[in-house]
LUMNU-542110 format. One line per field, with one value per atom (N, C-alpha, C): residue number from 0; residue in one letter; atom name; x, y, z. Coordinates in nm, 2 decimals. Atoms other than C-alpha are relative to their C-alpha. Example, Ala and Ser with C-alpha at 12.3 -4.5 7.8 and 13.67 -1.06 7.14 Angstrom:
% residues 2
drenvex <- c(0, 0, 0, 1, 1, 1)
sedo <- c(a, a, a, s, s, s)
paro <- c(N, CA, C, N, CA, C)
X <- c(0.09, 1.23, 0.09, -0.09, 1.37, -0.08)
Y <- c(-0.12, -0.45, 0.12, -0.11, -0.11, 0.11)
Z <- c(0.00, 0.78, 0.00, 0.00, 0.71, 0.08)
% end
This chain:
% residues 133
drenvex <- c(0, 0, 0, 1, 1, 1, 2, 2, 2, 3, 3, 3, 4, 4, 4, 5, 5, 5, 6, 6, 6, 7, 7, 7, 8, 8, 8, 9, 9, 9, 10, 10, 10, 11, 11, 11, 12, 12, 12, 13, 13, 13, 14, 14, 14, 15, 15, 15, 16, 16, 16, 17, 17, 17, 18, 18, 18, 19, 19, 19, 20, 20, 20, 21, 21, 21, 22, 22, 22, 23, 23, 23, 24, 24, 24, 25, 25, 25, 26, 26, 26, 27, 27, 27, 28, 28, 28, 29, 29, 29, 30, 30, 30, 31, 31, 31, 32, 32, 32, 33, 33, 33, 34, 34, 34, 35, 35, 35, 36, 36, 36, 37, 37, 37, 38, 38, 38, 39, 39, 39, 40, 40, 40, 41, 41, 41, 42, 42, 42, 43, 43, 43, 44, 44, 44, 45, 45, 45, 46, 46, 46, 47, 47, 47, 48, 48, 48, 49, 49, 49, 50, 50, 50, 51, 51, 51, 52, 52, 52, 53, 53, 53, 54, 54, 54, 55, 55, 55, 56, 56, 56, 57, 57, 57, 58, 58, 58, 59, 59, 59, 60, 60, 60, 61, 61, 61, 62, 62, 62, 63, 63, 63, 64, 64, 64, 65, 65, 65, 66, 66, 66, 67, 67, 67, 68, 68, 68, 69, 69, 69, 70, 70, 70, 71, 71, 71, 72, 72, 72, 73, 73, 73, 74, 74, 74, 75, 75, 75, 76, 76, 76, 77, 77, 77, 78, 78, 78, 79, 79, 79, 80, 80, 80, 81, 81, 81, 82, 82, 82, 83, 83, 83, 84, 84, 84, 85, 85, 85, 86, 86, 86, 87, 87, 87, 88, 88, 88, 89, 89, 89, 90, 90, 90, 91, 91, 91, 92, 92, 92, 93, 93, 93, 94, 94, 94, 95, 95, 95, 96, 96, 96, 97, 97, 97, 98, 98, 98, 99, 99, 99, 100, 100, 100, 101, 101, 101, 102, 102, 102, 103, 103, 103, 104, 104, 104, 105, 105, 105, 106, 106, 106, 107, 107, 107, 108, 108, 108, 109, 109, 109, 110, 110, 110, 111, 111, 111, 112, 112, 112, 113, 113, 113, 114, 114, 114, 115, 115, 115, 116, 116, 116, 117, 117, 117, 118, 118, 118, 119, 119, 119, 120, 120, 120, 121, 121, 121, 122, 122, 122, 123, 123, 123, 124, 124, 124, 125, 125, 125, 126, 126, 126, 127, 127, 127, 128, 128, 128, 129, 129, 129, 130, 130, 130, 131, 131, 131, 132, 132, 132)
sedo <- c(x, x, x, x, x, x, x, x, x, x, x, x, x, x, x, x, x, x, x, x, x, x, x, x, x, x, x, x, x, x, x, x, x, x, x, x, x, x, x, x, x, x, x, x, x, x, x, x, x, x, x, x, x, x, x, x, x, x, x, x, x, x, x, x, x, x, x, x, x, x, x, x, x, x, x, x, x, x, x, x, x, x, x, x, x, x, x, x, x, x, x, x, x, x, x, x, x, x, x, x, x, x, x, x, x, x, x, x, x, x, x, x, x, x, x, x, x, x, x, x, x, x, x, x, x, x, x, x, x, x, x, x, x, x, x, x, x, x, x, x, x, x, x, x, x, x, x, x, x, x, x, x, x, x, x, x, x, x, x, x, x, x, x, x, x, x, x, x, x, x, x, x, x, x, x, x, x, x, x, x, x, x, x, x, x, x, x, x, x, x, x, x, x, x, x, x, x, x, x, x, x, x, x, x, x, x, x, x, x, x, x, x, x, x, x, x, x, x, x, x, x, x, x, x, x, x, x, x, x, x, x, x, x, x, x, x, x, x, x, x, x, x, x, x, x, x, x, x, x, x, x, x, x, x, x, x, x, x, x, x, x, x, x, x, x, x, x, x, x, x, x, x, x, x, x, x, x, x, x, x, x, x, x, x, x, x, x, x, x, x, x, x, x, x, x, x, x, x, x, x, x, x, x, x, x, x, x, x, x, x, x, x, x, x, x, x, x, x, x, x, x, x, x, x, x, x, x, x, x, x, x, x, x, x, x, x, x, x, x, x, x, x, x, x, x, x, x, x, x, x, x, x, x, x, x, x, x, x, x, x, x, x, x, x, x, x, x, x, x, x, x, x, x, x, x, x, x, x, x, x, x, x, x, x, x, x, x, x, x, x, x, x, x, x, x, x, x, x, x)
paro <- c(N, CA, C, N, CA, C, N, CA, C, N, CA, C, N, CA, C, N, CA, C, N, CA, C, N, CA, C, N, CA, C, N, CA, C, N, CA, C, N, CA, C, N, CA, C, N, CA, C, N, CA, C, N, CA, C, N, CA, C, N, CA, C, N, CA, C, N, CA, C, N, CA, C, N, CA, C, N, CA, C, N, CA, C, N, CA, C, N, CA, C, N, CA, C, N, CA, C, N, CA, C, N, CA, C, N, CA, C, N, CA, C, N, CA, C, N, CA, C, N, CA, C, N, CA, C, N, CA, C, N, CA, C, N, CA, C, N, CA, C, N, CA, C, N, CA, C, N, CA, C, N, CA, C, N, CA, C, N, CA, C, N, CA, C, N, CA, C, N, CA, C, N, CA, C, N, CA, C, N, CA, C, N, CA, C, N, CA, C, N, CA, C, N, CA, C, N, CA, C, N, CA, C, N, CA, C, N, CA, C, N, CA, C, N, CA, C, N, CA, C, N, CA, C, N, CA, C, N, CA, C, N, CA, C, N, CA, C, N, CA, C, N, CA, C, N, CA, C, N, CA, C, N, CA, C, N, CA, C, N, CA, C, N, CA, C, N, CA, C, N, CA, C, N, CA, C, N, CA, C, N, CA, C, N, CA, C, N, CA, C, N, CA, C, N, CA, C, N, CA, C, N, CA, C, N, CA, C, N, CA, C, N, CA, C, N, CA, C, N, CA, C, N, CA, C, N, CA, C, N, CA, C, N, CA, C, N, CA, C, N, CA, C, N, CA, C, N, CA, C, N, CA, C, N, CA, C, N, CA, C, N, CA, C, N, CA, C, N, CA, C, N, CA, C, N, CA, C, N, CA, C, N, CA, C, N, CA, C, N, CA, C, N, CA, C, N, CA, C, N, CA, C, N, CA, C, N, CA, C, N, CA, C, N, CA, C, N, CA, C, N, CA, C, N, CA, C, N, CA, C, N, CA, C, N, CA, C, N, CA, C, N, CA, C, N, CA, C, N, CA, C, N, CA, C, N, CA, C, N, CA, C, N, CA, C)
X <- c(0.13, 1.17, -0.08, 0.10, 0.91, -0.13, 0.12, 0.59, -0.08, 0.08, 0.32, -0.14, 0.10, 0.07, -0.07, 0.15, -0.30, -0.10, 0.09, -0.50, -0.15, 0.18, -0.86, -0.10, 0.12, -1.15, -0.12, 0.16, -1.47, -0.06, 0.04, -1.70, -0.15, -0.08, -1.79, 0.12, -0.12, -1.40, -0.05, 0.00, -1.48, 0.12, -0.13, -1.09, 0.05, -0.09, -1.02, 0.04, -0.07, -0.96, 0.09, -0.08, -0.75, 0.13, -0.09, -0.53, 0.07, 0.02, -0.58, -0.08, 0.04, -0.62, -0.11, 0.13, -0.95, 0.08, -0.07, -0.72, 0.10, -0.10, -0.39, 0.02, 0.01, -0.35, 0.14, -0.17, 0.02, 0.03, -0.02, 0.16, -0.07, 0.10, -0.15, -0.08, 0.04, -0.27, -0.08, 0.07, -0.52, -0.06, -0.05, -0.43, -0.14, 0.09, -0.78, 0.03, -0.04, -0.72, -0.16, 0.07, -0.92, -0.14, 0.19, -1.32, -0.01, 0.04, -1.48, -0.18, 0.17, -1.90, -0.05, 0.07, -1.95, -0.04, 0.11, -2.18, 0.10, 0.00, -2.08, 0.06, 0.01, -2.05, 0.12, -0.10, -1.81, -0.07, 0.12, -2.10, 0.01, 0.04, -2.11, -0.14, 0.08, -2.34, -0.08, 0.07, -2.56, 0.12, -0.09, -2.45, 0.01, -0.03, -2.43, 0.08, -0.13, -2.17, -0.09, 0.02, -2.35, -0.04, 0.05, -2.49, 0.11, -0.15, -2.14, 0.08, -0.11, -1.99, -0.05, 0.06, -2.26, 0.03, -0.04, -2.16, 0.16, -0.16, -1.76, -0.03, 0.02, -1.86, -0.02, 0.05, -2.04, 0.11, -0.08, -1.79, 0.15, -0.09, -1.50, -0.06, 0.07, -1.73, 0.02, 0.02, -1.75, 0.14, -0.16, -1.40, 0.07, -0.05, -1.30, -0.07, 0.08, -1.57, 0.04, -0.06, -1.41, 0.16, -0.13, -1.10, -0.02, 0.03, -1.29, 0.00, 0.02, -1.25, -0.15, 0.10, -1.48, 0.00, -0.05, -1.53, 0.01, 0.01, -1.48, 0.17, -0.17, -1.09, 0.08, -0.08, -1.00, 0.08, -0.08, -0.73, 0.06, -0.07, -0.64, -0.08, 0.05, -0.82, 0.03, -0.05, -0.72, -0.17, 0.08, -1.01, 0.02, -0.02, -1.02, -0.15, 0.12, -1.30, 0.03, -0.04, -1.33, -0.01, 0.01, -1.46, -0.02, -0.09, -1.38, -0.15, 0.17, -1.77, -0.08, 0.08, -1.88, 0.10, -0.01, -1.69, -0.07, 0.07, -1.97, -0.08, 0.02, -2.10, 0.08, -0.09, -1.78, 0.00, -0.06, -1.78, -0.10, 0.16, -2.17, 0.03, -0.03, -2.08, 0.11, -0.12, -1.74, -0.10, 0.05, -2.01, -0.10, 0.12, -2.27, 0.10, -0.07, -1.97, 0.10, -0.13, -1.71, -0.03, 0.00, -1.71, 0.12, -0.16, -1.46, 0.10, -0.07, -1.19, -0.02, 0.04, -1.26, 0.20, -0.11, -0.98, 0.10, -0.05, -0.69, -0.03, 0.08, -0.79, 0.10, -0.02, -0.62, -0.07, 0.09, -0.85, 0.07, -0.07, -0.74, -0.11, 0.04, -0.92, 0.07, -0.11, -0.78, -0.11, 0.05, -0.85, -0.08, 0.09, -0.98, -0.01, -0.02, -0.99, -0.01, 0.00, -1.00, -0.10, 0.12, -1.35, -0.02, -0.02, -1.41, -0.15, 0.13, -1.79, 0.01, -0.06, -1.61, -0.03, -0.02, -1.67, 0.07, -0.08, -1.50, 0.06, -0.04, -1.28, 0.09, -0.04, -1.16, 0.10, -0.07, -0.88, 0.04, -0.02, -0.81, 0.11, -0.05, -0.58, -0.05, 0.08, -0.73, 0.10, -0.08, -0.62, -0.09, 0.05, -0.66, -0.02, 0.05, -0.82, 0.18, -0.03, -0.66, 0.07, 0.03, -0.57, 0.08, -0.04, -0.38, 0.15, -0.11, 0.00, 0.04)
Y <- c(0.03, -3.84, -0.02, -0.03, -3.99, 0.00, -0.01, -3.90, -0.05, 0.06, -4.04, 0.09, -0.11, -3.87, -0.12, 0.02, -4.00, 0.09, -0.05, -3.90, 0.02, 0.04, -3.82, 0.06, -0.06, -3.81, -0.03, 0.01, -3.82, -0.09, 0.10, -4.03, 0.07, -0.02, -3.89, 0.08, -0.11, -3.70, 0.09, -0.14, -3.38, 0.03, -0.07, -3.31, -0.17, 0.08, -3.66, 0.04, 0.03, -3.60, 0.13, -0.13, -3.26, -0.07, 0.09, -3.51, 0.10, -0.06, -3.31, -0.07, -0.01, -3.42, 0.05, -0.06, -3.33, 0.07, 0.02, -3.37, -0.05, 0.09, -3.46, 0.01, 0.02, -3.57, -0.01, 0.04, -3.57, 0.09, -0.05, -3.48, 0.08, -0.09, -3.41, 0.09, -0.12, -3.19, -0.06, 0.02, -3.20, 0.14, -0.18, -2.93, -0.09, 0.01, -2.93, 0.09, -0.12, -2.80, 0.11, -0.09, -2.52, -0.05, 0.07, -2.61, 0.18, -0.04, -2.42, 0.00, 0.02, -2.36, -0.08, 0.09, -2.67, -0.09, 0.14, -3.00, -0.07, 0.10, -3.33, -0.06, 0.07, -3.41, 0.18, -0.08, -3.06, 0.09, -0.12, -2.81, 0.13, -0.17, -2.45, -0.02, -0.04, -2.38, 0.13, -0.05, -2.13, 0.18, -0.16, -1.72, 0.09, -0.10, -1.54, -0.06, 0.03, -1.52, -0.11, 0.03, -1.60, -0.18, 0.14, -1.96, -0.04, 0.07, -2.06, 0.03, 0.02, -1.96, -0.07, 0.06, -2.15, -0.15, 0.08, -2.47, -0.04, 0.00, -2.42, -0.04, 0.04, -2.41, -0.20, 0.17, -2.76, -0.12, 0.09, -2.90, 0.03, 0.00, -2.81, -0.11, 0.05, -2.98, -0.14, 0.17, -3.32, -0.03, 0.11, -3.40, 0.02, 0.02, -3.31, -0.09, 0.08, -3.52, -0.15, 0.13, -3.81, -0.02, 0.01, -3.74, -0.06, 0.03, -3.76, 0.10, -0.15, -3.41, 0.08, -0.13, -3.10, 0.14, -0.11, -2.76, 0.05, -0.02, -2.72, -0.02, 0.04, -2.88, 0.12, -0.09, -2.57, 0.06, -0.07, -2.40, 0.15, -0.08, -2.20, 0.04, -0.03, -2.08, 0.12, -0.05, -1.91, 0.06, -0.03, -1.70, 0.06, -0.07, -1.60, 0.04, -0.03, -1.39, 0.02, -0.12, -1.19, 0.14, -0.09, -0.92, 0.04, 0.00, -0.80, 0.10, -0.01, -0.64, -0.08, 0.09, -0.93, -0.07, -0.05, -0.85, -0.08, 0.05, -0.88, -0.10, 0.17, -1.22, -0.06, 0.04, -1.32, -0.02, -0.03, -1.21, -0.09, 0.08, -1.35, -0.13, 0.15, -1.68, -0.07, 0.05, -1.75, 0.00, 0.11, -1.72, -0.08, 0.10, -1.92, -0.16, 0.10, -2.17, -0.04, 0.03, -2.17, 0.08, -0.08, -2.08, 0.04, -0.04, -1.93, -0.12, -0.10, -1.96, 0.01, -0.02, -1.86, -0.07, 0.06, -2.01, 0.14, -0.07, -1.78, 0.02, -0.06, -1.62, 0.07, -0.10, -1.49, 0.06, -0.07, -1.27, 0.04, -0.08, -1.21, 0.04, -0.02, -1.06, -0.05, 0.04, -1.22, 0.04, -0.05, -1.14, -0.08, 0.13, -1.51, -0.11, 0.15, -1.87, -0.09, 0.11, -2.19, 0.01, 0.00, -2.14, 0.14, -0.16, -1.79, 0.00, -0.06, -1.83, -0.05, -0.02, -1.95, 0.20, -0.10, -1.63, 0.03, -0.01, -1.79, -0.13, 0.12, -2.04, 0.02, 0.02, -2.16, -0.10, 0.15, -2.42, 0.04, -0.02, -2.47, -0.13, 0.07, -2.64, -0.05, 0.08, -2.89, -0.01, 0.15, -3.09, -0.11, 0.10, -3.40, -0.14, 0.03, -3.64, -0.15, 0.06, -3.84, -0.16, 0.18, -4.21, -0.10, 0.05, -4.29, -0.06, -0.01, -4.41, -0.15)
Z <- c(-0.04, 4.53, -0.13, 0.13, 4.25, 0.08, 0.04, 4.18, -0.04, 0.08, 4.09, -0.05, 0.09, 3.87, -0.03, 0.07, 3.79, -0.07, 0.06, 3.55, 0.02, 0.01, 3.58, -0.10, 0.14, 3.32, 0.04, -0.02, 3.29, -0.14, 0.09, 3.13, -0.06, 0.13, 2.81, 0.08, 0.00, 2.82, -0.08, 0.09, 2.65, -0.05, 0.02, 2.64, -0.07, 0.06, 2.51, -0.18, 0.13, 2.14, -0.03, -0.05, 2.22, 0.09, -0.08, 2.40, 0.12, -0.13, 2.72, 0.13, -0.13, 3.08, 0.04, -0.12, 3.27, 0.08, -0.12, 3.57, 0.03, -0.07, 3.72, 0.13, -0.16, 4.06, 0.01, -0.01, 4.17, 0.12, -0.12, 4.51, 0.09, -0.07, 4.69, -0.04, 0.05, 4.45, -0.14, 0.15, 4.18, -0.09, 0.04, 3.92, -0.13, 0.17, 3.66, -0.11, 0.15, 3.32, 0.02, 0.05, 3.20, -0.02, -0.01, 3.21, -0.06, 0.13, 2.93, 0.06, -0.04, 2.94, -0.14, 0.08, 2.77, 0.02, -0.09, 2.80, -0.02, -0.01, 2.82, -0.13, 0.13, 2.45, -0.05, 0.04, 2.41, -0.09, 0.05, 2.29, 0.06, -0.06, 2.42, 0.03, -0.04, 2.64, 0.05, -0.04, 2.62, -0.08, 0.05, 2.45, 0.08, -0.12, 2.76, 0.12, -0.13, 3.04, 0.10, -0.13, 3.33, -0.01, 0.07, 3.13, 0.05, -0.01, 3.05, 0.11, -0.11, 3.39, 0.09, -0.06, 3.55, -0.06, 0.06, 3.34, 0.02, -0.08, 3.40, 0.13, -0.14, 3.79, 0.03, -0.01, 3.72, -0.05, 0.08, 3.50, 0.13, -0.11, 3.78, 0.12, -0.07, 4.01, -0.06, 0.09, 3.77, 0.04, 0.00, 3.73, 0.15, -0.14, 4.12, 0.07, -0.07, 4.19, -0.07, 0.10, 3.94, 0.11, -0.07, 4.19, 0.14, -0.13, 4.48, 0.10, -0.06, 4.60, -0.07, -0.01, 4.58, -0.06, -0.01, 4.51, 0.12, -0.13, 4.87, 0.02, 0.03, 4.80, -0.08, 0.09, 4.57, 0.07, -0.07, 4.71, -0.09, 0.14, 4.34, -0.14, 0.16, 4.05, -0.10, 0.11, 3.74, -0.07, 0.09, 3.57, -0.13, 0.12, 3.22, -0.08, 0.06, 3.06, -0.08, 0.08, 2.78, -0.01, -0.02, 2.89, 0.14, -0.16, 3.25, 0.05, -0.06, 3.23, 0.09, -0.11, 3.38, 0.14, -0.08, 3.69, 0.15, -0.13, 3.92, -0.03, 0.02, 3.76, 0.13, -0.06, 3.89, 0.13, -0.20, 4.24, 0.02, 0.00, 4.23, 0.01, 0.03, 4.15, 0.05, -0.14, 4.36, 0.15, -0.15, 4.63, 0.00, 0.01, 4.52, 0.02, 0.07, 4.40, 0.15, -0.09, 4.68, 0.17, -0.11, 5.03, 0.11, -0.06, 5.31, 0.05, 0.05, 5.30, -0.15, 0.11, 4.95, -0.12, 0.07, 4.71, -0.07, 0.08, 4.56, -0.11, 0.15, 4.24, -0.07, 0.08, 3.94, -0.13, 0.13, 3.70, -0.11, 0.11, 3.36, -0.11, 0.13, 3.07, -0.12, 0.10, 2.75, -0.12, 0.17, 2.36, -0.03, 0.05, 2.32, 0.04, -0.01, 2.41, -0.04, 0.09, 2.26, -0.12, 0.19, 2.05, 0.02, -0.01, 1.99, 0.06, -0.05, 2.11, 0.23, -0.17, 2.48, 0.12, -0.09, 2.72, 0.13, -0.10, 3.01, 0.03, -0.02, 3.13, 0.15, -0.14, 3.48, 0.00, -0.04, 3.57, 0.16, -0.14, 3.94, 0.08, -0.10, 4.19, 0.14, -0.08, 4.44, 0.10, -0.09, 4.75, 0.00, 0.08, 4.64, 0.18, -0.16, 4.92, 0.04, -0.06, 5.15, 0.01, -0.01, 5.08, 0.02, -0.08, 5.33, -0.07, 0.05, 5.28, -0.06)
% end
């Protein structure tokens, strides 16, 4: 059986010169990379968690929306903080961001992420819409 895999970006790409994917679409499924709390132009936004996890949320939101899905389509997300204090951010903001069924979740604390002023990063698995055979 092949595959077909699409790409999706956004317009500016933030991940283009990292030669990274936004998004790949391939068997129903739209797996987003890692969304970061950064703008548009690939800036950090803002020095406190709750900023930059409100920007990740949006930026998950952008490129599912470049697919044609939702945060409403997540079926999977991957969280990485740095500090596992902000905890109840987290929980706060999966309900503001997602609703039931609530998407699978893995939490990790890690040492660091791509830029060191990063506090959180998200990548998630979609169902990617419909479009017929």
């Amino acid at each position: 059986m092949t595959t077909t895999m699409r790409r999706i970006k956004t317009e500016p790409d933030w991940y283009e010169p990292y030669r990274i994917s936004q998004a790949i679409e391939a068997a129903g499924l739209i797996h987003v990379s890692g969304q970061a709390g950064i703008d548009e132009h690939g800036r950090t936004v803002g020095t406190d968690f709750e900023t930059q996890a409100r920007q990740v949320f949006t930026n998950l939101a952008t490129v599912l929306g470049q697919a044609g899905a939702s945060l409403a389509d997540v079926v999977k997300v991957t969280i990485m903080v740095t500090d596992m204090a902000n905890l109840e951010t987290v929980i706060k903001l999966r309900g503001e961001y997602f609703s039931e069924p609530y998407p699978a979740d893995t939490l990790l604390q890690v040492a660091g992420l791509a830029q060191p002023d990063w506090l959180v990063e998200i990548d998630a698995v979609a169902l990617a819409p419909d479009r017929g055979a």
